[in-house]
PQR file of N, CA, C, O and H, with PARSE charges and radii, in Angstrom:
ATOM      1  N   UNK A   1      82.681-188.914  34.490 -0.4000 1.5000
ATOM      2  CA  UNK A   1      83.283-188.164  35.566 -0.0000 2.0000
ATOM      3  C   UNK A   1      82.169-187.442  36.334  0.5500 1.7000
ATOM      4  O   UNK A   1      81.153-186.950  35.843 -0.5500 1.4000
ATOM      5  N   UNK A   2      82.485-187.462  37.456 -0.4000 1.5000
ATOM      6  CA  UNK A   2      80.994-186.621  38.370 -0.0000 2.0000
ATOM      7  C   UNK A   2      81.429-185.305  38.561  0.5500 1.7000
ATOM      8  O   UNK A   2      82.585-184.935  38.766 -0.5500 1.4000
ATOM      9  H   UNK A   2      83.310-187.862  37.855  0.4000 1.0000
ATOM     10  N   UNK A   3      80.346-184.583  38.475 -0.4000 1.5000
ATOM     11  CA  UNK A   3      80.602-183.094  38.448 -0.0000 2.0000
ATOM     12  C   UNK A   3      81.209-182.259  39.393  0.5500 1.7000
ATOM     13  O   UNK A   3      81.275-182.856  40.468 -0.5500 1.4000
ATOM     14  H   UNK A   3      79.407-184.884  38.309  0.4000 1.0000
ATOM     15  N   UNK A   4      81.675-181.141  39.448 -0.4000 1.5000
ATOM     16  CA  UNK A   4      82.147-180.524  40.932 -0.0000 2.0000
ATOM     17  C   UNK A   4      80.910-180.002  41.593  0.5500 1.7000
ATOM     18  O   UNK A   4      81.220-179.718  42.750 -0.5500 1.4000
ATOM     19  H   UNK A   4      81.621-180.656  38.574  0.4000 1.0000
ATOM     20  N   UNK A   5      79.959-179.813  41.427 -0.4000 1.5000
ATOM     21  CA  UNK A   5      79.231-180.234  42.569 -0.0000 2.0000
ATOM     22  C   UNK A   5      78.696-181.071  43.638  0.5500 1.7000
ATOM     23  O   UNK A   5      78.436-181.013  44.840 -0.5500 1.4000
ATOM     24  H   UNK A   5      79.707-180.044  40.487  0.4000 1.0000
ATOM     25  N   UNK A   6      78.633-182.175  42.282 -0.4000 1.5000
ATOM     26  CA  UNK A   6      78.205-183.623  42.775 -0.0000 2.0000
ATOM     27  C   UNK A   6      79.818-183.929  44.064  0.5500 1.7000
ATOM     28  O   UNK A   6      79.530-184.382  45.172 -0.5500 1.4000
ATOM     29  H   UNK A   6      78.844-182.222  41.305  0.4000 1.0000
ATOM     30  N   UNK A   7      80.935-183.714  43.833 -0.4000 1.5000
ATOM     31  CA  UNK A   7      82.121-183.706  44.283 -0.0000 2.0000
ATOM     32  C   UNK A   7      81.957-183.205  45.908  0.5500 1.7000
ATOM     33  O   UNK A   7      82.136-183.719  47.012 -0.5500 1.4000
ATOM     34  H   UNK A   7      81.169-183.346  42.934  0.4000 1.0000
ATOM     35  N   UNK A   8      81.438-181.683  45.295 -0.4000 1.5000
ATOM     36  CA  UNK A   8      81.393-180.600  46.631 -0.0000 2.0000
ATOM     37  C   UNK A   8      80.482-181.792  47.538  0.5500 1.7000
ATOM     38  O   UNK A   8      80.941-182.457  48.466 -0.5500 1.4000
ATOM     39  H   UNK A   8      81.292-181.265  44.398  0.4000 1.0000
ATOM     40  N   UNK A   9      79.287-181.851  47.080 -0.4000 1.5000
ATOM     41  CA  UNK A   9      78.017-182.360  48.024 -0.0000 2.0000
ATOM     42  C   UNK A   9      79.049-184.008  48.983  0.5500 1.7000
ATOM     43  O   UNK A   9      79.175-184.297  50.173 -0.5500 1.4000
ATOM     44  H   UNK A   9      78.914-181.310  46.325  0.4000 1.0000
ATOM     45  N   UNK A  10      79.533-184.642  47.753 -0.4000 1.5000
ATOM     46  CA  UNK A  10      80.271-185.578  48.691 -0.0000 2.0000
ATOM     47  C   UNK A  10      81.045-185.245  49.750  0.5500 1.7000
ATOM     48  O   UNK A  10      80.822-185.564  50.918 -0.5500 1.4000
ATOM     49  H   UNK A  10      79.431-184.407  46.787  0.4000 1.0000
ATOM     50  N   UNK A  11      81.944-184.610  49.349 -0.4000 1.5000
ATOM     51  CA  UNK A  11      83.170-184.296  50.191 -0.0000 2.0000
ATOM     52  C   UNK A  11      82.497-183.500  51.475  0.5500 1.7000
ATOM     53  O   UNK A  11      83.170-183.676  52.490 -0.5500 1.4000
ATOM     54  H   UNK A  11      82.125-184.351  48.400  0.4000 1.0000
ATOM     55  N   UNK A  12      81.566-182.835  51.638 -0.4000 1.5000
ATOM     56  CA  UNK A  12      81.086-182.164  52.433 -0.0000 2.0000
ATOM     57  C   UNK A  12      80.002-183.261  53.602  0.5500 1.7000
ATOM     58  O   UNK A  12      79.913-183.226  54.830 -0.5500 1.4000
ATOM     59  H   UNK A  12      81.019-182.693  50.813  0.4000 1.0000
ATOM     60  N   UNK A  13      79.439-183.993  52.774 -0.4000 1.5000
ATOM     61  CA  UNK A  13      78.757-185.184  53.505 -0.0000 2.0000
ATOM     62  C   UNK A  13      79.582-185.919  54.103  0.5500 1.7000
ATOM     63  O   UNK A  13      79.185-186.518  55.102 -0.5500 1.4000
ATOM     64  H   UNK A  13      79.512-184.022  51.777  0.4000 1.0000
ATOM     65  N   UNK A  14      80.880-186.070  53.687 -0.4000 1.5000
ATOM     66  CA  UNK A  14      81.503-187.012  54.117 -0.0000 2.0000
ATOM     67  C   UNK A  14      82.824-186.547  55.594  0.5500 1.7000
ATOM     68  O   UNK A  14      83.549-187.120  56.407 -0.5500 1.4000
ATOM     69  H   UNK A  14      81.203-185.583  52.875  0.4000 1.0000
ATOM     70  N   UNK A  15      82.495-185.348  55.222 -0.4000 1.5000
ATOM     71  CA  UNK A  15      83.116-184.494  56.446 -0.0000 2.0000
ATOM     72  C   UNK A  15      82.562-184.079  57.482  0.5500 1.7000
ATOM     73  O   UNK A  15      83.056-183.888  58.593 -0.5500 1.4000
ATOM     74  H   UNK A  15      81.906-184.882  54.561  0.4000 1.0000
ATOM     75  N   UNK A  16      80.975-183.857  56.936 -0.4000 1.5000
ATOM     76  CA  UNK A  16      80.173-183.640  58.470 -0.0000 2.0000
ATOM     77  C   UNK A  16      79.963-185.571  59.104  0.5500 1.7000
ATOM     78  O   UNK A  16      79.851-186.000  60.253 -0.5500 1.4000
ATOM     79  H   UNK A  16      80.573-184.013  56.034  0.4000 1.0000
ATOM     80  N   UNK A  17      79.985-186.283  57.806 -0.4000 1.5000
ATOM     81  CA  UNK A  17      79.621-187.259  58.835 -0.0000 2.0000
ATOM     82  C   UNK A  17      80.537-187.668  59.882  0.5500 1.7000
ATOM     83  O   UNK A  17      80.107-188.144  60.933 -0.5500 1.4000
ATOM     84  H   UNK A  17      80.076-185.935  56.873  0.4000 1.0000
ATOM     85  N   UNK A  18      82.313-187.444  59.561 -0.4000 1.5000
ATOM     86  CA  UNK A  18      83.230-187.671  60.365 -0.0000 2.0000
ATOM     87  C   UNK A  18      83.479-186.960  61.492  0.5500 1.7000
ATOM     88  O   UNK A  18      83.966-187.415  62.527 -0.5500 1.4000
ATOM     89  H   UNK A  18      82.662-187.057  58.707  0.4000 1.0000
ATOM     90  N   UNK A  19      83.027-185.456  61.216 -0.4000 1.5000
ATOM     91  CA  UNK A  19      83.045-184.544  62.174 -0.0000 2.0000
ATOM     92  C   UNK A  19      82.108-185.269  63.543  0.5500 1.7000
ATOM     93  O   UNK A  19      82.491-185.774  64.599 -0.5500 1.4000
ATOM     94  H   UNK A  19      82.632-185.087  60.375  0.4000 1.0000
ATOM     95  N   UNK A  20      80.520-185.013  62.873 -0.4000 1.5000
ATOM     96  CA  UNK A  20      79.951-185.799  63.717 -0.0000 2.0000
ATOM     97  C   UNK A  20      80.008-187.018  64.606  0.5500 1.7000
ATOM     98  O   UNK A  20      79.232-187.046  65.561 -0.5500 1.4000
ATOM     99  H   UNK A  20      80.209-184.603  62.015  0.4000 1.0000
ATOM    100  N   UNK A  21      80.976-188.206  64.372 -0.4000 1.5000
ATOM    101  CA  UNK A  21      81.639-189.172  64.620 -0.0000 2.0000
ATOM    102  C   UNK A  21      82.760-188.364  65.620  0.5500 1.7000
ATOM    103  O   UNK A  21      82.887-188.693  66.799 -0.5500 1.4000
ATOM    104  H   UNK A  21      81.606-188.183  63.596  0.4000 1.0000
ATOM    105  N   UNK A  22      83.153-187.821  65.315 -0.4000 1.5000
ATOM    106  CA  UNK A  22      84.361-187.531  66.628 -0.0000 2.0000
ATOM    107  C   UNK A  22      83.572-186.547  67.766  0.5500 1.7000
ATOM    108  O   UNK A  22      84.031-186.560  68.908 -0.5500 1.4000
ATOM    109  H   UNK A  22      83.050-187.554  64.357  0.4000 1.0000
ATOM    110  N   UNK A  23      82.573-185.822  67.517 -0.4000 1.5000
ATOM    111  CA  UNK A  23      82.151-185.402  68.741 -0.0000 2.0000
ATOM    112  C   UNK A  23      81.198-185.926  69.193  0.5500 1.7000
ATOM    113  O   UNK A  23      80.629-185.395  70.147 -0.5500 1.4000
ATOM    114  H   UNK A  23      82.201-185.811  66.589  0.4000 1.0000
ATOM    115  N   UNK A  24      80.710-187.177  68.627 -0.4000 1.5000
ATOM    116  CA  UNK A  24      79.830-187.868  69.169 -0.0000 2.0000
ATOM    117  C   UNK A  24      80.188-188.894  70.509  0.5500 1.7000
ATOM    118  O   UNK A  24      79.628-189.270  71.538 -0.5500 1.4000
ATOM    119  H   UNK A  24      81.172-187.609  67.852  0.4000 1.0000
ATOM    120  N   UNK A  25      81.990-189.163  69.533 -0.4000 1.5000
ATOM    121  CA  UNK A  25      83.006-190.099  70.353 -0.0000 2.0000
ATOM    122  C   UNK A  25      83.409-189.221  71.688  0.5500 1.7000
ATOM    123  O   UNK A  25      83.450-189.810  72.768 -0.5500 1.4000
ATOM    124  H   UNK A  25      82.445-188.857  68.697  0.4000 1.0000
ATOM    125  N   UNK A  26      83.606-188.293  71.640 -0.4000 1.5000
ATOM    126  CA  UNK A  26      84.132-187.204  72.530 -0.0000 2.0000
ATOM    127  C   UNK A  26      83.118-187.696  73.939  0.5500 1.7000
ATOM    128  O   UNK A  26      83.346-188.433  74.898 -0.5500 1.4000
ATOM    129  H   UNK A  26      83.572-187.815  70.762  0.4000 1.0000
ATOM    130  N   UNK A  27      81.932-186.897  73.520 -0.4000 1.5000
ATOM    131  CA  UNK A  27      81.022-186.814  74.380 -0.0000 2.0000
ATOM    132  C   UNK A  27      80.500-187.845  74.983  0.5500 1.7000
ATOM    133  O   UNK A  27      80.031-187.769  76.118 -0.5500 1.4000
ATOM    134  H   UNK A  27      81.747-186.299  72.740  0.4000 1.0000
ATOM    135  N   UNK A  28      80.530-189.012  74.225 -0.4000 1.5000
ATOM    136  CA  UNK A  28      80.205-190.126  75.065 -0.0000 2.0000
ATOM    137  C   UNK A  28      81.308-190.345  76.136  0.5500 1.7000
ATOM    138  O   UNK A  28      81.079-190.504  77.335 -0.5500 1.4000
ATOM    139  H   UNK A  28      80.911-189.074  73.303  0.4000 1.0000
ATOM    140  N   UNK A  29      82.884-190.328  75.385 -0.4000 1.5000
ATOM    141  CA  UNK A  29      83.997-190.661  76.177 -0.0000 2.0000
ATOM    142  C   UNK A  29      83.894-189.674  77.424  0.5500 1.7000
ATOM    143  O   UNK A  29      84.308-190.116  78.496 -0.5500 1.4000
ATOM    144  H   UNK A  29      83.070-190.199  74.411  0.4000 1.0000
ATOM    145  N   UNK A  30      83.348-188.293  77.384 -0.4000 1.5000
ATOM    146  CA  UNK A  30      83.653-187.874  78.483 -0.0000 2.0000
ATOM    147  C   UNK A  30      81.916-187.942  79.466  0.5500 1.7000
ATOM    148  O   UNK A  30      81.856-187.067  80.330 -0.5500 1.4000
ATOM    149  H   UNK A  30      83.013-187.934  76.513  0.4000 1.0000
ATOM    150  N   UNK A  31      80.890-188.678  79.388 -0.4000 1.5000
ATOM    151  CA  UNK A  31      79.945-188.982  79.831 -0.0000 2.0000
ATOM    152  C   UNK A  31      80.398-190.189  80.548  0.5500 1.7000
ATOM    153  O   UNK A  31      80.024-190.324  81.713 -0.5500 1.4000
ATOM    154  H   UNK A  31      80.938-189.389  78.686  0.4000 1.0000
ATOM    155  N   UNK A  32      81.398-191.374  79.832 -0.4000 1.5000
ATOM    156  CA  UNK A  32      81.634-192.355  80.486 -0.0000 2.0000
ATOM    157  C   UNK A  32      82.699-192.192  81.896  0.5500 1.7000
ATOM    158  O   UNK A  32      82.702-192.768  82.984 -0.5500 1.4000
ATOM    159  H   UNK A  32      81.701-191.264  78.885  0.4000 1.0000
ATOM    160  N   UNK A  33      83.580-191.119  81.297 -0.4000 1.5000
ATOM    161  CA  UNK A  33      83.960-190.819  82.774 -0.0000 2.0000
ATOM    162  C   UNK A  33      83.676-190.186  83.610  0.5500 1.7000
ATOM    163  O   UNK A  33      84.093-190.361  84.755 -0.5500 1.4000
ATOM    164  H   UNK A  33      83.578-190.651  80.413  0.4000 1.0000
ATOM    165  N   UNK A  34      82.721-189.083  83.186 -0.4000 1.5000
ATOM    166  CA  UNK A  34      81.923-188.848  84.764 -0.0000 2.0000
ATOM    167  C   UNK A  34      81.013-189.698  85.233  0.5500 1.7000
ATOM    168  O   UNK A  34      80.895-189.775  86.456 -0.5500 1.4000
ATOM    169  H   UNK A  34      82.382-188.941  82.256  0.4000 1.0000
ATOM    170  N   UNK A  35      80.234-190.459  84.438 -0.4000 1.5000
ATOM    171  CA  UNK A  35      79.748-191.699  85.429 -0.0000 2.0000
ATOM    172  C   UNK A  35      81.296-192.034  86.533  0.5500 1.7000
ATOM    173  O   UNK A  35      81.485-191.709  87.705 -0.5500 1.4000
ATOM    174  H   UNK A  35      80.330-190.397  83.444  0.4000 1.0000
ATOM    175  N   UNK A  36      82.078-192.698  85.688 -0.4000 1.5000
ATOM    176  CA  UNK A  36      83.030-193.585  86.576 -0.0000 2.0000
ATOM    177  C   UNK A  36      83.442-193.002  87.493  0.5500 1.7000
ATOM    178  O   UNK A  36      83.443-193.617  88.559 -0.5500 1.4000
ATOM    179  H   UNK A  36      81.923-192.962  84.735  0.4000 1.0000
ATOM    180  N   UNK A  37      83.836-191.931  87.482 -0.4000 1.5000
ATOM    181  CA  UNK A  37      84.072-190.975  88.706 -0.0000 2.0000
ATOM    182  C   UNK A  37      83.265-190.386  89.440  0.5500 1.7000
ATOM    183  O   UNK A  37      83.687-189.434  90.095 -0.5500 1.4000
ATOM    184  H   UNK A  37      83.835-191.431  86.616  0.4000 1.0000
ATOM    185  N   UNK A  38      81.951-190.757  89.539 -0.4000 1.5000
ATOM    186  CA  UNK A  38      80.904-190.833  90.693 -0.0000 2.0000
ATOM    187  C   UNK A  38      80.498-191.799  90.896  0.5500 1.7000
ATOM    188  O   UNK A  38      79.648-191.912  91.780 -0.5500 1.4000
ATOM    189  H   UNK A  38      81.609-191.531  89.006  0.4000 1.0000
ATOM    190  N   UNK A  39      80.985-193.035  90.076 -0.4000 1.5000
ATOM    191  CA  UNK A  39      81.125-194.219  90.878 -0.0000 2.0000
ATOM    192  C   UNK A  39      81.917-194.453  91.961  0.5500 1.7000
ATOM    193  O   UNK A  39      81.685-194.869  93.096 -0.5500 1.4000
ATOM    194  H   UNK A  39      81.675-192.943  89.358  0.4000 1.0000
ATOM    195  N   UNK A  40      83.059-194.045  91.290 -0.4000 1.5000
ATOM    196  CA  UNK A  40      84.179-194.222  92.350 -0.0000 2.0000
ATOM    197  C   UNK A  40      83.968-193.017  93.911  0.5500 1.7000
ATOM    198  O   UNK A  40      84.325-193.068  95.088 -0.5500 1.4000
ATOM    199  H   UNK A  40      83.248-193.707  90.368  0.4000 1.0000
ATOM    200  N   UNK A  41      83.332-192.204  93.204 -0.4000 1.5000
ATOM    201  CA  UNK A  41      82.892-191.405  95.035 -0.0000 2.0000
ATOM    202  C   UNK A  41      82.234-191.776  95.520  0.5500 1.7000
ATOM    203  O   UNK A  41      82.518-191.969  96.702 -0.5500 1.4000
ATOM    204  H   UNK A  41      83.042-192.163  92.248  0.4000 1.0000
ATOM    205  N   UNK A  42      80.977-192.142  95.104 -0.4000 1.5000
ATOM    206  CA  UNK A  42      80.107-192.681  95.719 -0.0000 2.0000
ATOM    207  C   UNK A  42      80.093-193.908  96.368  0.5500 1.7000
ATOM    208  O   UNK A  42      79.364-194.116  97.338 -0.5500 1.4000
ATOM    209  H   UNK A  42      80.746-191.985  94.144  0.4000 1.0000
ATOM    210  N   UNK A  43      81.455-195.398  95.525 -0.4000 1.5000
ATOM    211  CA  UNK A  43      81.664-196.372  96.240 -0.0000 2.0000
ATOM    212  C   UNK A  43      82.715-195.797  97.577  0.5500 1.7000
ATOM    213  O   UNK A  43      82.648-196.454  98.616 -0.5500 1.4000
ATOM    214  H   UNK A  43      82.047-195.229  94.737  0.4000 1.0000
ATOM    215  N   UNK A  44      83.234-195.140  97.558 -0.4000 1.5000
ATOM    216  CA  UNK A  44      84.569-194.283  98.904 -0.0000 2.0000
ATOM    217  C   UNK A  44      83.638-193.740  99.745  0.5500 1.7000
ATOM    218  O   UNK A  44      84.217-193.604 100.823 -0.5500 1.4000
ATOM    219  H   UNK A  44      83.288-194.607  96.714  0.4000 1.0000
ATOM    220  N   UNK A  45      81.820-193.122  99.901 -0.4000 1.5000
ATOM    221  CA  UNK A  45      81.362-192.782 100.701 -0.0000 2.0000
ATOM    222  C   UNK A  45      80.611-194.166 101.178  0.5500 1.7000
ATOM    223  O   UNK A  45      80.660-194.304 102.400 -0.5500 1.4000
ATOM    224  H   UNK A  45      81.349-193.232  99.025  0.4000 1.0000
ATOM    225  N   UNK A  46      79.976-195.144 100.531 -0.4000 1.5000
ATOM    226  CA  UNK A  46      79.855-196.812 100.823 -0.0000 2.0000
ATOM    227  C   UNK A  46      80.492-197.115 102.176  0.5500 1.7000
ATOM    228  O   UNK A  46      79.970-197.402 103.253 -0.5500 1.4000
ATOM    229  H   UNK A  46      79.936-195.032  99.538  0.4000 1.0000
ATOM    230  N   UNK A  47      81.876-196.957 101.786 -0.4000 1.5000
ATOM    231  CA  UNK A  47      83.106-197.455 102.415 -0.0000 2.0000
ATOM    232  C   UNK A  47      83.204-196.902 103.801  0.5500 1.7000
ATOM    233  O   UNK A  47      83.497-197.489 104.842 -0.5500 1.4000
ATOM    234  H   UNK A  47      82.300-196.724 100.911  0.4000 1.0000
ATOM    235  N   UNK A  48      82.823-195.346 103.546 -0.4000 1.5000
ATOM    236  CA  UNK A  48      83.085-194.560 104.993 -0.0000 2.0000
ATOM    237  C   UNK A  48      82.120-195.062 105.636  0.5500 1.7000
ATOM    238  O   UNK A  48      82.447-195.521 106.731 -0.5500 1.4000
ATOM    239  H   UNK A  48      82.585-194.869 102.700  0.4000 1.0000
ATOM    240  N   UNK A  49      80.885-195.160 105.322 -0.4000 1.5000
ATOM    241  CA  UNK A  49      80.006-195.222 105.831 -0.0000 2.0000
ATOM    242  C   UNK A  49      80.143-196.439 106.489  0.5500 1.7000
ATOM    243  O   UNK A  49      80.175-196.464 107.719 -0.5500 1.4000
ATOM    244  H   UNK A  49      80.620-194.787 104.433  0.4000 1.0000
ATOM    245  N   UNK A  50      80.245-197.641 105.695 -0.4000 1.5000
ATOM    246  CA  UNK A  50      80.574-198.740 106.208 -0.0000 2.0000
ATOM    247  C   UNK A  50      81.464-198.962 107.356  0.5500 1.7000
ATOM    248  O   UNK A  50      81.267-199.851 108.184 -0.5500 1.4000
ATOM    249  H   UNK A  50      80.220-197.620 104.695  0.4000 1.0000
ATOM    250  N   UNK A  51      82.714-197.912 107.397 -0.4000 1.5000
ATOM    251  CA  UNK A  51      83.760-197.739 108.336 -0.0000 2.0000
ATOM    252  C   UNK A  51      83.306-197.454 109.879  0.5500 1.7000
ATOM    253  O   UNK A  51      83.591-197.906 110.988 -0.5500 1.4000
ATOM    254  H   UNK A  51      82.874-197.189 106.725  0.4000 1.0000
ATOM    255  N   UNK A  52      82.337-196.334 109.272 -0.4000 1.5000
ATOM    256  CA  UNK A  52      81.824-195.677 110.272 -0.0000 2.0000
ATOM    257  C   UNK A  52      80.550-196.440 111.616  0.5500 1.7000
ATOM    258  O   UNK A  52      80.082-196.174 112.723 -0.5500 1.4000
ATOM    259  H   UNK A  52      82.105-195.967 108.372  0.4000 1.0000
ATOM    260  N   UNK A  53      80.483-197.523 110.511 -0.4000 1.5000
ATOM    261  CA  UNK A  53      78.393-197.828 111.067 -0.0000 2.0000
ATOM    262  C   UNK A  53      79.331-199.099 112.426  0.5500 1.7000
ATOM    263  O   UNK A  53      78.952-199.264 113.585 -0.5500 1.4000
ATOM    264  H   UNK A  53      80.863-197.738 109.612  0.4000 1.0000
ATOM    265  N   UNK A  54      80.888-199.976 111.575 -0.4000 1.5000
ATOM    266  CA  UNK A  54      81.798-200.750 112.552 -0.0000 2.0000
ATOM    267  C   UNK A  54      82.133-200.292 113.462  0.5500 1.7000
ATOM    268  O   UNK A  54      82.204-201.077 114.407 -0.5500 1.4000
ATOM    269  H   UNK A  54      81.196-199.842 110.633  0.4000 1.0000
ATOM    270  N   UNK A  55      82.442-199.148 113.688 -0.4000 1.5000
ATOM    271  CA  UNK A  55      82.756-198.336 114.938 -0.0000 2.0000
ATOM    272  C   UNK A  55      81.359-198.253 115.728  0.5500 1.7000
ATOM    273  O   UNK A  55      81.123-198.746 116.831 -0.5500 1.4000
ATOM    274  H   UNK A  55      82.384-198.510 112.920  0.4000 1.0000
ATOM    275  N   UNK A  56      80.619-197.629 115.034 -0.4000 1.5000
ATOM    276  CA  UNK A  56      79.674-197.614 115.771 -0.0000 2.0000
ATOM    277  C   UNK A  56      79.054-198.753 116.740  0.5500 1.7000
ATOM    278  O   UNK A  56      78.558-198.679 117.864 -0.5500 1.4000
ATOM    279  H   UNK A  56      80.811-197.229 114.138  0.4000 1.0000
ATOM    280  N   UNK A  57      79.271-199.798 115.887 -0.4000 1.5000
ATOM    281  CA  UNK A  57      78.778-201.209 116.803 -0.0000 2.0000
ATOM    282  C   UNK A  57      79.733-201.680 117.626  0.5500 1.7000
ATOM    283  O   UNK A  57      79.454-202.182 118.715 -0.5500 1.4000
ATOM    284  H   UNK A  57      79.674-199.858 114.973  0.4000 1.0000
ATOM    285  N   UNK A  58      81.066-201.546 117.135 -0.4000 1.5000
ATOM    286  CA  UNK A  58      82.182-201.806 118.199 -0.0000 2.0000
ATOM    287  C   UNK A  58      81.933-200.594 119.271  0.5500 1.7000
ATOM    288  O   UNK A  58      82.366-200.963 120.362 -0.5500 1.4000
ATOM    289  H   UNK A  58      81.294-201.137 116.251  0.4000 1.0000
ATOM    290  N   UNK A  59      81.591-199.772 119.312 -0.4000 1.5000
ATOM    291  CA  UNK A  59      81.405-198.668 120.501 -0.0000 2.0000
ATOM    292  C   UNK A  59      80.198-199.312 121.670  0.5500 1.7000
ATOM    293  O   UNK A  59      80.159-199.415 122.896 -0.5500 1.4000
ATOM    294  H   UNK A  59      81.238-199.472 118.425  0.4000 1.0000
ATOM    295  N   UNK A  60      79.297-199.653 120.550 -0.4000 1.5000
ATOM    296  CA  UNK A  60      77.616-200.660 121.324 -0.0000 2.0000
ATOM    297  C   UNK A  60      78.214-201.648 122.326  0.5500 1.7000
ATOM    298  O   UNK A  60      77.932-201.879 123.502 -0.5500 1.4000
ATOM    299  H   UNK A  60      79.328-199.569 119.554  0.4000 1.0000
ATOM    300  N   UNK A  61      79.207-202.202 121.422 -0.4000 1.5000
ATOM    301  CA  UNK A  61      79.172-203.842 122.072 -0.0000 2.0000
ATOM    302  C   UNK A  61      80.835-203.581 123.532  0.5500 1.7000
ATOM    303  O   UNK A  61      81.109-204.299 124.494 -0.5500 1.4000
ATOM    304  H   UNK A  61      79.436-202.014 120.467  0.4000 1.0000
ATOM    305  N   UNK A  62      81.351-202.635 123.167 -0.4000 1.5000
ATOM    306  CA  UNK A  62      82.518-201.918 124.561 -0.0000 2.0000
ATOM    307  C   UNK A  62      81.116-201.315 125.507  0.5500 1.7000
ATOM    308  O   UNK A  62      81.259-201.835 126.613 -0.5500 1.4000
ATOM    309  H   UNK A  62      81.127-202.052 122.386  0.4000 1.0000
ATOM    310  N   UNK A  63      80.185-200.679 125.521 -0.4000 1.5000
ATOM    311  CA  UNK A  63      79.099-200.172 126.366 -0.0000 2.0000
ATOM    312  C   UNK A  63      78.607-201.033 127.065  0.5500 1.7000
ATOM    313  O   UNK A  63      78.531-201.041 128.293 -0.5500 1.4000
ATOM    314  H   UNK A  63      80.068-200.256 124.622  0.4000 1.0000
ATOM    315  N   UNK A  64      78.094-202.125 126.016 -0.4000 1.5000
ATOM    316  CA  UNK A  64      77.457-203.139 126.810 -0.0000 2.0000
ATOM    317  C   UNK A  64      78.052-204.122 127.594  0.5500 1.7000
ATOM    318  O   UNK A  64      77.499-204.797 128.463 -0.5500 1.4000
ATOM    319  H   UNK A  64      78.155-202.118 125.018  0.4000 1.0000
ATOM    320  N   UNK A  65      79.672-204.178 127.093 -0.4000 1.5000
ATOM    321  CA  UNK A  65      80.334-205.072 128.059 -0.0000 2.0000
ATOM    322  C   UNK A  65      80.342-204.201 129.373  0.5500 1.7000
ATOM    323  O   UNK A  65      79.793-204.620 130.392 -0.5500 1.4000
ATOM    324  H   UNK A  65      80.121-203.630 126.388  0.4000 1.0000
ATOM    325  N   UNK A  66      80.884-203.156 129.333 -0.4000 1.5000
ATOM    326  CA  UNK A  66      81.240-202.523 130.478 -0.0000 2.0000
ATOM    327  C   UNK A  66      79.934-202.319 131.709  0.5500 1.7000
ATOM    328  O   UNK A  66      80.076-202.235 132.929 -0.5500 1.4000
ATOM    329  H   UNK A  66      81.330-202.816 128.505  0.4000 1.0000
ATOM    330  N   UNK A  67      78.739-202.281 130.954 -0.4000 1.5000
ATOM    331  CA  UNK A  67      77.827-202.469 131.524 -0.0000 2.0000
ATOM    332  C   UNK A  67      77.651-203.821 132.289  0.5500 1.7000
ATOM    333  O   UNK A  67      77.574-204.109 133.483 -0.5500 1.4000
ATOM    334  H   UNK A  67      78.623-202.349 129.963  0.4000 1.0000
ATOM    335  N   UNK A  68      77.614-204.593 131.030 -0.4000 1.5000
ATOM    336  CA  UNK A  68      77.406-206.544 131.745 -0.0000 2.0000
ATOM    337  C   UNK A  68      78.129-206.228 133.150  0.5500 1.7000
ATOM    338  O   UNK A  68      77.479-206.050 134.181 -0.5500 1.4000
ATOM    339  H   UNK A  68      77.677-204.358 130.060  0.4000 1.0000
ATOM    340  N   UNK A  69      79.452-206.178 133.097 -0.4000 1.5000
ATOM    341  CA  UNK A  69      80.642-206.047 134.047 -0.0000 2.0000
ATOM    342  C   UNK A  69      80.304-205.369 135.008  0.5500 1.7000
ATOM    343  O   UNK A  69      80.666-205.878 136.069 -0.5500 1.4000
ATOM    344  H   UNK A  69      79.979-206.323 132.259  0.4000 1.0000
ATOM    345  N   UNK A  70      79.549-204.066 135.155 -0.4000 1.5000
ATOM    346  CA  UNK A  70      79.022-203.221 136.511 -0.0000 2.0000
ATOM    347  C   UNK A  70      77.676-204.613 137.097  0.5500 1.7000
ATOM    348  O   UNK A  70      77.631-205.051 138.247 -0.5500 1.4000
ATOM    349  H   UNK A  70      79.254-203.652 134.294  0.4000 1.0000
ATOM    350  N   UNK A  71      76.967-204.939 136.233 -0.4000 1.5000
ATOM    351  CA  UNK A  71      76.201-206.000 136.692 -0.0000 2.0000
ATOM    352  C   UNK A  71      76.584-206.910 137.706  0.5500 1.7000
ATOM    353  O   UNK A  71      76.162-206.887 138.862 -0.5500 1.4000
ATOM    354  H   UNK A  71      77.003-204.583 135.300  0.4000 1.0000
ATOM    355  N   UNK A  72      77.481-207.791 137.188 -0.4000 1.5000
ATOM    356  CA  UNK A  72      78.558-208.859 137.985 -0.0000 2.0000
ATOM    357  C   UNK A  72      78.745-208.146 138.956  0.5500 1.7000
ATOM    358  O   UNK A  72      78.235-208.666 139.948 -0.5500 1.4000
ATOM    359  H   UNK A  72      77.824-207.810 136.249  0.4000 1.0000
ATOM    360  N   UNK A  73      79.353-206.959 139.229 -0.4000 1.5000
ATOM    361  CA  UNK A  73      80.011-206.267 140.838 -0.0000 2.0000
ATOM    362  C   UNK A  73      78.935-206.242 141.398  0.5500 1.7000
ATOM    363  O   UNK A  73      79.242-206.196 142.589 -0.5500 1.4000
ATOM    364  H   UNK A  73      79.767-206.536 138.423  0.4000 1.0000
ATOM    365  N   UNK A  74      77.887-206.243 141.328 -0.4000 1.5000
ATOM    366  CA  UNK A  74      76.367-205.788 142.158 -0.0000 2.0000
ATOM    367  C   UNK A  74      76.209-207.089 142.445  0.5500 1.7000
ATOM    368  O   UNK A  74      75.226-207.466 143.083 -0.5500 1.4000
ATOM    369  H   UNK A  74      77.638-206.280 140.360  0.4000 1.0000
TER
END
């Protein structure tokens, strides 16, 4: 039979190691979602930007027609 110490030392090893295991799990789990959720902002500012840069060239290319077009009247 193993002693109650030998007992204590287990039971105690075997509780920090689980302990350790769940806040190890924790912290990763909540590391993985703040990545993902500055993924996800950072792909939605992508997007604006992207939104934004189309306008912008659709604004270029309405300028330059309207321009071409004053050309032609001359």
């Amino acid at each position: 039979m193993i002693s109650i110490l030998t007992q204590e030392r287990l039971l105690g090893a075997s509780l920090g190691v689980v302990l350790t295991g769940v806040v190890v799990f924790e912290q990763r789990r909540y590391i993985y979602a703040s990545i993902s959720q500055n993924q996800s902002q950072l792909s939605l500012s992508r997007s604006e930007n992207l939104y934004l840069e189309k306008n912008h060239v659709l604004n270029l290319l309405i300028s330059g027609t309207k321009q071409w077009i004053r050309h032609l009247d001359l």
